[in-house]
N, C-alpha and C positions, 0 to 999 in steps of 0.2 A: 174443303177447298182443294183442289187439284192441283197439282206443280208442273208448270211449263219449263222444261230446262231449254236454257239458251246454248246452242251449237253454233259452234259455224264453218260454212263449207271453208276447206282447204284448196282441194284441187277436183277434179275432173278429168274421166278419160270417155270419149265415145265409143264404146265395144260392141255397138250392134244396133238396126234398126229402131231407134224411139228407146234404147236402151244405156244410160250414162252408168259409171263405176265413177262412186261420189264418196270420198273423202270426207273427216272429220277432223275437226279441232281437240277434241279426246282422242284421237285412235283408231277411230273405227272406219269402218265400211261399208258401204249398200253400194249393190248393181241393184239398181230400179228398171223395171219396163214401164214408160209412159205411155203408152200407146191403151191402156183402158181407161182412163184419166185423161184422154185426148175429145174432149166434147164443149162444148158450149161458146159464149164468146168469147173469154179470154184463151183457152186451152184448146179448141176446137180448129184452130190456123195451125197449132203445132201437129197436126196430121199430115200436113205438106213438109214431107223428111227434108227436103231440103231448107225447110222456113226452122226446123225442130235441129237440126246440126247447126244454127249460129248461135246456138246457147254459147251462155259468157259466166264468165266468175265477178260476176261485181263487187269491189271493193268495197261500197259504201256500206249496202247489205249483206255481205258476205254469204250470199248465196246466187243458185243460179238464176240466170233471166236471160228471156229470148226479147227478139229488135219488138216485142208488142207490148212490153214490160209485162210478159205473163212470167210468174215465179212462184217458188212454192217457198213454203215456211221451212228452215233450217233443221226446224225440231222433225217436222213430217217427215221431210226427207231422210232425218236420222234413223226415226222410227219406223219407216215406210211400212215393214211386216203388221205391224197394228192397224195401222189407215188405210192401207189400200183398197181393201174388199169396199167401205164404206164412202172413200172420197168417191171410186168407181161407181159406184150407186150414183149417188149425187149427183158427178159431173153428166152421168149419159141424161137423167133427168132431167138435167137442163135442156137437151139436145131437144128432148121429149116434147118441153111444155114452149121452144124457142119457135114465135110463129112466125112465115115464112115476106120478107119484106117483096109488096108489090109494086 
């Protein structure tokens, strides 16, 4: 069985294009770049930087979300160095198989 640790974001700073400096509740730290991870229907709007800067700290979830309620898991976030190669696969794939509304 695998262990999911529960984290939860602290704070947040925007230091670059599609890129947050994301705080933990242990200590730690990630600058993440979103912008490969930016595809599909929920994640795919956060490619308009401006729609991707109204990111928020939600108290309830304590992590972050954008005005589309797109967010990512606490732990991801935490971990990002693990996940990212993989979530990036996935999200573009969605991009991929997403057919075009007429």
């Amino acid at each position: 069985m695998s262990y999911h640790e529960l984290y939860r974001v602290v704070r947040f700073e925007i230091v670059g294009n599609y890129t947050l400096c994301v705080w933990f509740d242990d200590g730690s730290e990630q600058t993440i770049n979103f912008e490969p991870v930016l595809y599909g229907t929920m994640w795919g709007p956060l490619r308009n930087l401006e729609f991707f800067n109204k990111v928020r700290l939600d108290p309830e979830s304590e992590t972050l979300v954008w005005p589309n309620d797109a967010d990512f898991d606490p732990e991801t976030l935490r971990n990002w160095p693990v996940y990212k190669d993989r979530l990036a696969a996935r999200a573009q794939s969605w991009e991929k198989t997403q057919t075009p509304v007429s």
